[in-house]
C-alpha positions, 0 to 999 in steps of 0.5 A: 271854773277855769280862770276865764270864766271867772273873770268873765263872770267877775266883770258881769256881777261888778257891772250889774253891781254898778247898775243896781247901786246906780239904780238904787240910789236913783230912785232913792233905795237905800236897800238896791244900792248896798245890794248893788254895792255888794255884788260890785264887790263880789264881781271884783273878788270874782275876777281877782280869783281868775287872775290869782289862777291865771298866775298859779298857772304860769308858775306851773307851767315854768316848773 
């Protein structure tokens, strides 16, 4: 997966996260919003992998 993808794909899971953490604690389930919790935190992992890669780039690069 190259770096933008991932952090397109890290964007979309942290704020369908958002959404669903929303939504739970909403209608007051407490099973939605860790769910919702989670795939936030996945998102966030997601797009600091893209940027990891982006900078793993730019150090080849000026090799």
């Amino acid at each position: 997966m190259s770096s933008t993808t991932d952090k397109i794909k890290g964007v979309a899971n942290e704020a369908a996260g958002v959404i669903k953490q929303g939504a739970g604690k909403a209608v007051g389930n407490p099973n939605l919003e860790v769910k919702g919790a989670l795939q936030k935190g996945m998102g966030k992992t997601q797009e600091a992998v893209g940027k990891a890669k982006d900078a793993v780039k730019k150090v080849i690069d000026k090799a």
